[in-house]
KESE-916570 format. One line per field, with one value per residue (C-alpha): residue number from 1; chain; residue in one letter; x, y, z. Coordinates in steps of 0.25 Angstrom, whole numbers. Layout:
BEGIN
mardren	[NUM/...] $
nuvo	[A/...] $
drendren	[A/...] $
xx	[X/...] $
yy	[Y/...] $
zz	[Z/...] $
This chain:
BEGIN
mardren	[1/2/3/4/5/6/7/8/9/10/11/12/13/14/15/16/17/18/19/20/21/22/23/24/25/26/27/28/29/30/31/32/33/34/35/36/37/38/39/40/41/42/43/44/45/46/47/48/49/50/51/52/53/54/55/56/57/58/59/60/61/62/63/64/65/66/67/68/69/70/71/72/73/74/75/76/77/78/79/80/81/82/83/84/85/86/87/88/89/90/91/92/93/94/95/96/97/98/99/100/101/102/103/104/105/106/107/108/109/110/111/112/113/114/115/116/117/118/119/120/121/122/123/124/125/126/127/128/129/130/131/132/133/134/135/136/137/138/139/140/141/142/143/144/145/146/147/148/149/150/151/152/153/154/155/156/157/158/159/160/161/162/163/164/165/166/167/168/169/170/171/172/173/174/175/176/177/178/179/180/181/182/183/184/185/186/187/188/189/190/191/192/193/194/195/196/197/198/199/200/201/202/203/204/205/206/207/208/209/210/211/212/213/214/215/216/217/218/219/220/221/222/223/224/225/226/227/228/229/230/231/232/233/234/235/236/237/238/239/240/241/242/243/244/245/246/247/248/249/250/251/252/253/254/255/256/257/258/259/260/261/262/263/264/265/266/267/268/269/270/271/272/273/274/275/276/277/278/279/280/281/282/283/284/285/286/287/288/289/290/291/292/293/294/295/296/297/298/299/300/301/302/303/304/305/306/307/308/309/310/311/312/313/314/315/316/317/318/319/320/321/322/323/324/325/326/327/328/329/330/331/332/333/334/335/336/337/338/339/340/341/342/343/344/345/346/347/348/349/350/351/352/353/354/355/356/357/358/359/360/361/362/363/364/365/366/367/368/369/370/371/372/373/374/375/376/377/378/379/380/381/382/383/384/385/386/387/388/389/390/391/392/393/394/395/396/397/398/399/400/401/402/403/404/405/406/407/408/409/410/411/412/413/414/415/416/417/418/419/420/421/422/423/424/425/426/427/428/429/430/431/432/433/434/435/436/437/438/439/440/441/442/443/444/445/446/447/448/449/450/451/452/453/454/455/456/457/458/459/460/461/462/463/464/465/466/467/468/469/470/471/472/473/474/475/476/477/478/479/480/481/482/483/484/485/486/487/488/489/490/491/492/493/494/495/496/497/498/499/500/501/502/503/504/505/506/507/508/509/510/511/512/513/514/515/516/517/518/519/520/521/522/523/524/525/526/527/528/529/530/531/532/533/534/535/536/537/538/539/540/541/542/543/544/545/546/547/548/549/550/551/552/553/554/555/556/557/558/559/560/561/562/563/564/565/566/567/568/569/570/571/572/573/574/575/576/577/578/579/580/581/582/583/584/585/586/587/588/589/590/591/592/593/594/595/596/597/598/599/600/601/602] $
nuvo	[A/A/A/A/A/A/A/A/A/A/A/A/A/A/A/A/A/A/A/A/A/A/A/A/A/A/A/A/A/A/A/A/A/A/A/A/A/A/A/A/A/A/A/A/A/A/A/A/A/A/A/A/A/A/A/A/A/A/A/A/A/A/A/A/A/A/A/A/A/A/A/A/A/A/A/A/A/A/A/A/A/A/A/A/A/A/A/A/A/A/A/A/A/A/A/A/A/A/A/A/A/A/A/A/A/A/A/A/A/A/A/A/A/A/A/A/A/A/A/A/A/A/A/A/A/A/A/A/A/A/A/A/A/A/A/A/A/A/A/A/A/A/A/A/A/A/A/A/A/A/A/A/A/A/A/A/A/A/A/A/A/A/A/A/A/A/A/A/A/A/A/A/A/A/A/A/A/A/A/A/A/A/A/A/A/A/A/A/A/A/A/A/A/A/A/A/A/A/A/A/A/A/A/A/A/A/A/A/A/A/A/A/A/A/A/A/A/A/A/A/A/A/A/A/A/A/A/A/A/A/A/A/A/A/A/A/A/A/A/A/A/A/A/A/A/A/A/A/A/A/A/A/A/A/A/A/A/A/A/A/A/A/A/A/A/A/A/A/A/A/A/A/A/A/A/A/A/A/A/A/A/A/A/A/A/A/A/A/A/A/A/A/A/A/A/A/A/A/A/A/A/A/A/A/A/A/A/A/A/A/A/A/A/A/A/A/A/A/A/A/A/A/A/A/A/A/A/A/A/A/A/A/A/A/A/A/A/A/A/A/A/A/A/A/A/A/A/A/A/A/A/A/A/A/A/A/A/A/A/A/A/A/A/A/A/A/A/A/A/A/A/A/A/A/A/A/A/A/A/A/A/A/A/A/A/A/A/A/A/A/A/A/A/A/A/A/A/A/A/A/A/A/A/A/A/A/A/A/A/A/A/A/A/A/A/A/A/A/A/A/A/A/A/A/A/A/A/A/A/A/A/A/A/A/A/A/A/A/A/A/A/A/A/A/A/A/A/A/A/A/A/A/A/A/A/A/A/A/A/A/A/A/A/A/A/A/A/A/A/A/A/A/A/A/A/A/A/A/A/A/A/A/A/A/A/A/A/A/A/A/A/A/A/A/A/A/A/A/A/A/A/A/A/A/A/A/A/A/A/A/A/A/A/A/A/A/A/A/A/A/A/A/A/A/A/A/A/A/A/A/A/A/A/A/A/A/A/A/A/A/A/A/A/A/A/A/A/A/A/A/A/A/A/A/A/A/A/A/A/A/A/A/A/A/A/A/A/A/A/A/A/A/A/A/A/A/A/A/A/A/A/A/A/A/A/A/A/A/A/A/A/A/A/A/A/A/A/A/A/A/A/A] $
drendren	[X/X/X/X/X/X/X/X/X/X/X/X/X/X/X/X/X/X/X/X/X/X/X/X/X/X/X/X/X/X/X/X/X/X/X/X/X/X/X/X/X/X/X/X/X/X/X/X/X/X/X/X/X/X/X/X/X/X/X/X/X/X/X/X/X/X/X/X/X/X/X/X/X/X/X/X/X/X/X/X/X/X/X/X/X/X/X/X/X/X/X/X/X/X/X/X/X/X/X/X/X/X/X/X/X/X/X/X/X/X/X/X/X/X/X/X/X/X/X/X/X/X/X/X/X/X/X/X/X/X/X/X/X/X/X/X/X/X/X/X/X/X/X/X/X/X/X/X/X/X/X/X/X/X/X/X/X/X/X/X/X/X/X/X/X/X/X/X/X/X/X/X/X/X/X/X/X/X/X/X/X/X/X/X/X/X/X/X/X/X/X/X/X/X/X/X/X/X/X/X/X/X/X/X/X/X/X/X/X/X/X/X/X/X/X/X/X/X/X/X/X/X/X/X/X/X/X/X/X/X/X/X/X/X/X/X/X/X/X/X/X/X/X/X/X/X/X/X/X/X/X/X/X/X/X/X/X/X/X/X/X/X/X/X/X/X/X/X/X/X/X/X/X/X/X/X/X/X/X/X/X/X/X/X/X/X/X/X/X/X/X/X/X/X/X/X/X/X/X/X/X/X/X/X/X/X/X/X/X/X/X/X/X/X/X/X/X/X/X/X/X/X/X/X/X/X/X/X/X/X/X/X/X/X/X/X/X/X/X/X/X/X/X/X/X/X/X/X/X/X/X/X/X/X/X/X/X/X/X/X/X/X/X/X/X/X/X/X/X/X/X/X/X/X/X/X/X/X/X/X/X/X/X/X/X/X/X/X/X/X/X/X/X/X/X/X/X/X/X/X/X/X/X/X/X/X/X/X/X/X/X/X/X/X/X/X/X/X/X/X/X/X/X/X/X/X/X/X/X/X/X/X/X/X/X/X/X/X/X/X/X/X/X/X/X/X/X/X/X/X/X/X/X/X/X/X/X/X/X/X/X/X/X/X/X/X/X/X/X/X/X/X/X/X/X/X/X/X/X/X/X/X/X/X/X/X/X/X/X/X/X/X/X/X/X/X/X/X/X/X/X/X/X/X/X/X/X/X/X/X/X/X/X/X/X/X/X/X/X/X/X/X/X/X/X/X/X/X/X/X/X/X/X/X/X/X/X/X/X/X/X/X/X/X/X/X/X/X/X/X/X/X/X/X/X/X/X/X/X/X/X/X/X/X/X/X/X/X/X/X/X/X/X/X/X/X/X/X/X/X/X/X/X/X/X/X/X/X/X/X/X/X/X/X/X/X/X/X/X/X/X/X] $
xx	[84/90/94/109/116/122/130/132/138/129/135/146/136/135/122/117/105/99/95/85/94/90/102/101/110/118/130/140/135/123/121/112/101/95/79/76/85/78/87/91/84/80/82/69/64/76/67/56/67/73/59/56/67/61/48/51/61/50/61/52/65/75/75/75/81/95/93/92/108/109/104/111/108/102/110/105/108/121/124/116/121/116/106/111/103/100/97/89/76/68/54/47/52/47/39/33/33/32/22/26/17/27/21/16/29/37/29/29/45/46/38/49/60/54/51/66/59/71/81/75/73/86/92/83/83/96/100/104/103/89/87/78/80/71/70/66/54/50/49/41/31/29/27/17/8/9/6/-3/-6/-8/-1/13/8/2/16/22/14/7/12/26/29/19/27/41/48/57/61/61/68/74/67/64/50/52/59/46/40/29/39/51/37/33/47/49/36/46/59/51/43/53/56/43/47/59/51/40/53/58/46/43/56/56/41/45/58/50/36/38/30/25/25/21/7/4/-11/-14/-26/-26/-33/-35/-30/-37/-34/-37/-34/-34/-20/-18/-4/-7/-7/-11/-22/-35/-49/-53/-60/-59/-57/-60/-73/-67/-71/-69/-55/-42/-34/-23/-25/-12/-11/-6/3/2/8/-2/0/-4/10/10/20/18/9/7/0/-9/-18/-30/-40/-33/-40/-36/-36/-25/-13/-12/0/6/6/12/23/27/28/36/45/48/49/51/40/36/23/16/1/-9/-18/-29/-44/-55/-50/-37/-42/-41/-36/-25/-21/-21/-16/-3/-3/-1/10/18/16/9/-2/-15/-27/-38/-53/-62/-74/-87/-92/-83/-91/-103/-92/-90/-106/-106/-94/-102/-112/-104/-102/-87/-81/-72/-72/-59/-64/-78/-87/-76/-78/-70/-67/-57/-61/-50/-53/-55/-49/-36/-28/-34/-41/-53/-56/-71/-74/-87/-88/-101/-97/-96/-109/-116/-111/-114/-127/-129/-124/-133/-145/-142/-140/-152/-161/-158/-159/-171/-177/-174/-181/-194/-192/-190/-200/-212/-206/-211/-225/-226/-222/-229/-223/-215/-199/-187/-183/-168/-168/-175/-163/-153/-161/-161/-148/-143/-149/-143/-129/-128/-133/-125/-122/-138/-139/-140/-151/-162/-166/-175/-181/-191/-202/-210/-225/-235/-244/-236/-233/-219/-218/-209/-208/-197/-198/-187/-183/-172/-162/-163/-150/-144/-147/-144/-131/-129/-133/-122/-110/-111/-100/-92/-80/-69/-54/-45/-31/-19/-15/-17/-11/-19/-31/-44/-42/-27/-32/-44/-35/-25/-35/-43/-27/-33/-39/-25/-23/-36/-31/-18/-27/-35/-24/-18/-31/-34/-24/-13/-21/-17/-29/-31/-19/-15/-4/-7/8/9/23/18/5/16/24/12/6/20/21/8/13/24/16/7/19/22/8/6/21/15/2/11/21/8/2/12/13/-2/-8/-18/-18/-23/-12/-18/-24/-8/-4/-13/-10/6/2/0/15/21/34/35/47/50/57/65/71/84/88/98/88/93/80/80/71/68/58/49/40/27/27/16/4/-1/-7/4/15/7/7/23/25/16/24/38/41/48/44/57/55/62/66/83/89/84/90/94/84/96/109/116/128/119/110/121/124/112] $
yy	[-76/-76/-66/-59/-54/-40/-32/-14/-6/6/16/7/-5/-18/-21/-34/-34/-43/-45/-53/-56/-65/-71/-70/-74/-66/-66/-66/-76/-74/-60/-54/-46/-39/-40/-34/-28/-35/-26/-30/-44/-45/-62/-63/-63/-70/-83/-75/-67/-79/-85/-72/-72/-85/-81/-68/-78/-86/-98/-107/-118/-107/-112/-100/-106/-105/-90/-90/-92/-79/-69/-62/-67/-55/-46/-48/-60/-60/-51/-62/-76/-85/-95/-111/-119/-129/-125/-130/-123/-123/-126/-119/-106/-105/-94/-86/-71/-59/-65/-54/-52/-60/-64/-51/-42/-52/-52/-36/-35/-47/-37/-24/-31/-36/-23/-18/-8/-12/-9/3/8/4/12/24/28/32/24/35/36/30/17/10/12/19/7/-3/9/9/-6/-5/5/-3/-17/-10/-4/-18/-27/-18/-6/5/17/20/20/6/1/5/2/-11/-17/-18/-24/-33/-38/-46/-32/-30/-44/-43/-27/-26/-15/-14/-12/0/7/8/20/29/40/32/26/41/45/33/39/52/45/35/45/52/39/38/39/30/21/18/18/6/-1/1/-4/-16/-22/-20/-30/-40/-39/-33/-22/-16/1/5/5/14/15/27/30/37/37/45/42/49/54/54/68/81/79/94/91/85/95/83/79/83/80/74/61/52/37/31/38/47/61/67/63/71/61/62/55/45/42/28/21/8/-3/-13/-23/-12/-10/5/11/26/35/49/57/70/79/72/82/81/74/62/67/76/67/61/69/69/54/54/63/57/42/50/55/43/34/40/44/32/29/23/20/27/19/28/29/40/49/50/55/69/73/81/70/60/71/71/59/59/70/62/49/40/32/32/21/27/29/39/47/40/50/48/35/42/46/30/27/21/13/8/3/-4/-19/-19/-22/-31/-42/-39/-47/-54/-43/-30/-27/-15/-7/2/15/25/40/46/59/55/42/40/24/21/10/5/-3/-12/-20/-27/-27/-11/-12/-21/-11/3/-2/-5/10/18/9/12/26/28/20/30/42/38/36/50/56/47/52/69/66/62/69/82/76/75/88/97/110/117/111/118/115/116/106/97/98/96/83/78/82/76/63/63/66/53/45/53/39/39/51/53/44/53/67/74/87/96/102/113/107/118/107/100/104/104/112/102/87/79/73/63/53/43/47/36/41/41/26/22/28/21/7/9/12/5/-4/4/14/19/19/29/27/33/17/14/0/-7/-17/-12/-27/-21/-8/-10/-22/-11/-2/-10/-11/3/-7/-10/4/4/-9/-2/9/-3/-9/4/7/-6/-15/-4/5/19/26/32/41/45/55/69/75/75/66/56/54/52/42/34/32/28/17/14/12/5/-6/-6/-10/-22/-25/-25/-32/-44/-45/-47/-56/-64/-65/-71/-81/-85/-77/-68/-53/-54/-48/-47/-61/-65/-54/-59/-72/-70/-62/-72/-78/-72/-72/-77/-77/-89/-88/-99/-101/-112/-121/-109/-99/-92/-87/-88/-80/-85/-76/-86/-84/-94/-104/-100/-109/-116/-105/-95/-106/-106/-92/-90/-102/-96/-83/-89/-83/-90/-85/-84/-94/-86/-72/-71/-82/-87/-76/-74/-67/-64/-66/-78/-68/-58/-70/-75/-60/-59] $
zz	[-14/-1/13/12/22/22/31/31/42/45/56/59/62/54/49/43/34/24/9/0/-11/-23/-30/-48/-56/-67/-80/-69/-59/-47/-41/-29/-29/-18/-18/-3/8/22/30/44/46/62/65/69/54/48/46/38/30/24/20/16/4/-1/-1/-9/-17/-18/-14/-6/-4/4/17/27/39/31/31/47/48/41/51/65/77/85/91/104/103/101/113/122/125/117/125/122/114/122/138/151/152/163/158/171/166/152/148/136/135/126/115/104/91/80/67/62/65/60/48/46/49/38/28/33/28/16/11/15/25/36/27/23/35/42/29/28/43/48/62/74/86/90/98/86/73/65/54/66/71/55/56/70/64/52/58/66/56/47/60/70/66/76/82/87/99/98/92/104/115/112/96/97/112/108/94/93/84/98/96/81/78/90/95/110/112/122/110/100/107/101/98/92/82/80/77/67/59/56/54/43/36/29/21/15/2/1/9/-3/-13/-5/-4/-18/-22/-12/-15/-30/-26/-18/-25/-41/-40/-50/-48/-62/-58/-45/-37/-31/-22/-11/6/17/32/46/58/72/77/71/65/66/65/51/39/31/40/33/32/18/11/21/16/30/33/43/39/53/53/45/36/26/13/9/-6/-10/-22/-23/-32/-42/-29/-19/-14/-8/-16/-10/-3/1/13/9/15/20/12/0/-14/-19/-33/-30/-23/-36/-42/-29/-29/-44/-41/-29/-36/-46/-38/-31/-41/-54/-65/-73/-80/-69/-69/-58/-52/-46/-42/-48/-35/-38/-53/-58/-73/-68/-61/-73/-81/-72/-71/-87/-87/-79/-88/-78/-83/-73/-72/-62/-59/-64/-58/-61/-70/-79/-82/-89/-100/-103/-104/-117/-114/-101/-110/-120/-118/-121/-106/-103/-91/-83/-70/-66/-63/-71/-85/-90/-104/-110/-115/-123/-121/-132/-127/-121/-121/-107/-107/-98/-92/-90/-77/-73/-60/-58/-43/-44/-51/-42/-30/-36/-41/-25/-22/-31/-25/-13/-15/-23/-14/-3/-12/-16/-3/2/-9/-8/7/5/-5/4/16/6/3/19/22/31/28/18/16/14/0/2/13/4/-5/2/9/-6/-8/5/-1/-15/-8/3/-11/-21/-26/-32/-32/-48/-48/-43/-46/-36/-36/-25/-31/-26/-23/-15/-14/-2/10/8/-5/-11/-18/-20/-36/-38/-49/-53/-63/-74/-82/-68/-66/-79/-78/-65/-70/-82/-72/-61/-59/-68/-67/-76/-76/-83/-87/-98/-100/-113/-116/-103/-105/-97/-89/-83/-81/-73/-65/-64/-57/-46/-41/-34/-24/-20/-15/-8/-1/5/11/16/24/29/34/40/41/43/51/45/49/58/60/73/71/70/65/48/49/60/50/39/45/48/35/30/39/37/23/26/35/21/14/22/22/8/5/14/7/-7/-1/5/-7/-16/-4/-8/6/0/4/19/26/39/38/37/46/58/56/57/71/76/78/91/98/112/122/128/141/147/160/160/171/174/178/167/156/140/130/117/109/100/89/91/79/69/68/56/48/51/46/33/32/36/26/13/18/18/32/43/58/68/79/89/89/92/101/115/124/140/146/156/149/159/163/171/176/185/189/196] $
């Protein structure tokens, strides 16, 4: 696998961009085959980009400074004299200035040209008459969310001055304003579709996807403000606790790796249950009808929804509502599981009224948990009614009988959890003062029941040629999806969303999908370099590298300024090293600060 050069004219301009080409023989002698488009490589990365062919190649022996003599010299510095190599400094005028955040840009703009995301972008958005290129704004915007995630406000006031992009894209730092950042959120979004078709067509070149198996599961963002401006800003389930706020609710496909294949934006009070054939038909529609396998959770479940799901000749694994347990007691009791893991048993059941298969699971981690729950839950229940119930032999005067229900009720409700357990009744006694009594009792079928299926849940699914091992393997993949929401909502900081305007809130949340793309691409590529998954662990560490200018002053009077990246320390070489990536030791060629011409002018 190696780097090829390749040249187009594009409004009468000669551009030069770059391919990762591997090299396979055939009948009528070798041939090349294209495996990613890298785009416009800036020289800055050109040491990383050809490590990052061996290490995709998995060719260890390549040796990446033979790649360097491939790449242009800046055109900067073309137009400048070139300083001499070797030249009288004068020691007194030594300085360092600008220290610019290096390691982790360099590593997010490696990640964009992985994917093919400069190409994409440089294709897909038209070149007029604007001062930046809409490609290089996409690629701001992105870095940002990957590498500090904030506002647009915060990329141009205080993030991007402080990082090395000027010296890297080429963008002045008085060009990435708040309104060019706003205006690139409108000019992006309208690629959102051929945006996930070319990630899914890129990762399955780099990493062998799989996209036959989908996982679906959906969240819910928040505002700050009223977004009155936001039809799809509505109150709803709030996964993040904040009830008080509106929010939208973003549905998510994911690959069997937990690569985000797609993902769609709806109203924040709408059900769960009911994005599914939405989601179904959009896959569809991008990618052809196929008989593809649905990964869901019990909230995504409804039997129209399997029904379609059917009728378009999908197959679907997914949860099912706890009460559908008590139908499989018998099965509960029988002692016919199968260990799949330390701690898992689980058993195949076929319904005897469809072809549809269920899956029976028990965790003695789950068990050990929910027996925790219904303790706690019952503890406090029972509490409260030994409390009403002496409150009523203590009383004075007469009570009001429906305030007493509803303080029972009011009880059962906060442990709803227990709340089968007991049964309690007021009955009218003239002998106490309060004209009632509280007589309670525990449920005994309720707790037997409680004992049999804690732990346990069941799976439903129209696969009938897949062991109960695979299928419940196949399942827990939801936690993937659960993980990207994690990250976004941490790591990638999606939440809360500032915008108020339906477009703006739109063209956030696909860059904040596009930040998750590079994030989850680096947590693949560092795991098949033996780095675990802690992106961020890797992430800060890289940080860490800076770039400097140093400015010299030569026995002429004349200055020089060579822009420097500070040599990584032991345990950033180790990670550069197990991730094949070579940093630059200086950004472009030492420059005149003042070219020599216009110094002996003045």
């Amino acid at each position: 696998m190696f780097i090829k050069r390749c040249t187009r004219r594009k409004n009468g301009k000669q551009h030069i961009y770059w391919q990762l080409v591997e090299s396979y023989r055939t009948a009528r002698g070798p041939r090349h085959r294209t495996v990613a488009y890298l785009g416009e490589l800036n020289p800055c990365e050109k040491q990383g980009w050809a490590r990052l062919a061996d290490q995709l190649d998995g060719n260890a022996a390549r040796k990446a400074q033979q790649q360097m003599l491939l790449f242009e010299t800046p055109r900067d510095d073309v137009d400048s004299e070139p300083v001499p190599d070797s030249i009288e400094i004068d020691l007194k005028s030594v300085r360092v200035t600008n220290t610019r955040d290096f390691g982790d840009v360099f590593l997010a703009l490696t990640l964009w040209h992985t994917l093919g995301l400069d190409d994409f972008f440089a294709n897909a958005l038209e070149i007029g008459r604007e001062d930046v290129p809409w490609a290089l704004m996409a690629c701001i915007l992105t870095v940002a969310r990957f590498v500090e995630p904030n506002s647009e406000l915060h990329v141009e006031d205080t993030w991007y001055r402080r990082t090395a992009l000027s010296s890297m894209l080429g963008v002045h730092v008085e060009k990435v304003n708040d309104s060019r950042l706003y205006r690139t959120l409108d000019k992006v979004l309208p690629l959102k579709q051929q945006i996930e078709q070319h990630l899914k067509q890129r990762v399955g070149e780099l990493f062998t996807q799989d996209f036959d198996l989908l996982l679906y599961d959906v969240t819910s963002t928040y505002f700050e403000g009223q977004a009155r401006a936001n039809p799809q800003a509505q109150r709803g389930h709030s996964r993040d606790h904040r009830s008080d706020c509106k929010q939208v609710c973003i549905g998510l496909v994911v690959t069997r790796d937990g690569f985000p294949l797609a993902y769609e934006v709806f109203a924040g009070n709408r059900s769960d249950v009911t994005t599914v054939e939405a989601m179904v038909l959009q896959m569809e529609a991008k990618y052809g009808q196929a008989n593809r396998i649905w990964v869901m959770d019990r909230g995504m479940v409804s039997e129209d929804n399997l029904a379609f799901i059917r009728s378009r000749k999908g197959f679907y694994l997914v949860g099912t509502p706890r009460r559908m347990l008590k139908s499989f007691e018998q099965h509960l009791l029988d002692q016919d599981w199968t260990e799949v893991q330390e701690g898992i048993d689980v058993k195949m059941v076929r319904s005897p009224e469809s072809e549809e298969t269920f899956v029976l699971c028990r965790s003695q981690d789950r068990r050990l948990k929910e027996q925790a729950m219904h303790q706690k839950f019952a503890d406090r229940i029972e509490t409260g009614l030994r409390n009403i119930e002496r409150d009523l032999l203590r009383a004075r005067k007469p009570r009001d009988r429906a305030k007493l229900e509803r303080r029972i009720g009011r009880l059962f409700g906060h442990n709803s959890r227990a709340s089968g357990c007991f049964k309690a009744d007021l009955i009218e006694d003239p002998s106490l003062a309060g004209g009632y009594r509280l007589q309670w009792s525990k449920q005994e079928a309720w707790l037997a029941w409680s004992q049999l299926s804690e732990g346990c849940y069941l799976l439903r699914t129209n696969l009938t040629d897949q062991l109960p091992k695979h299928l419940w393997k196949t399942y827990i993949q939801l936690t993937d999806v659960e993980a990207v929401f994690r990250t976004e909502k941490t790591d990638l900081r999606i939440r809360p969303i500032w915008h108020q305007r339906e477009h703006r809130v739109q063209g956030h949340i696909l860059f904040s999908f596009l930040a998750y793309a590079l994030w989850k691409a680096f947590q693949i590529w560092m795991e098949r370099s033996g780095l675990g998954r802690g992106v961020r662990t890797v992430h800060e560490e890289l940080a860490r590298i800076k770039s400097t200018d140093v400015q010299l002053g030569t026995s002429e009077g004349k200055q020089i300024r060579i822009s420097c990246v500070t040599q990584p320390d032991a345990a950033q070489r180790t990670l550069l090293d197990r991730l094949g990536l070579i940093l630059p030791e200086r950004l472009g060629r030492p420059r005149w600060i003042h070219r020599p011409d216009k110094l002996n002018e003045m």
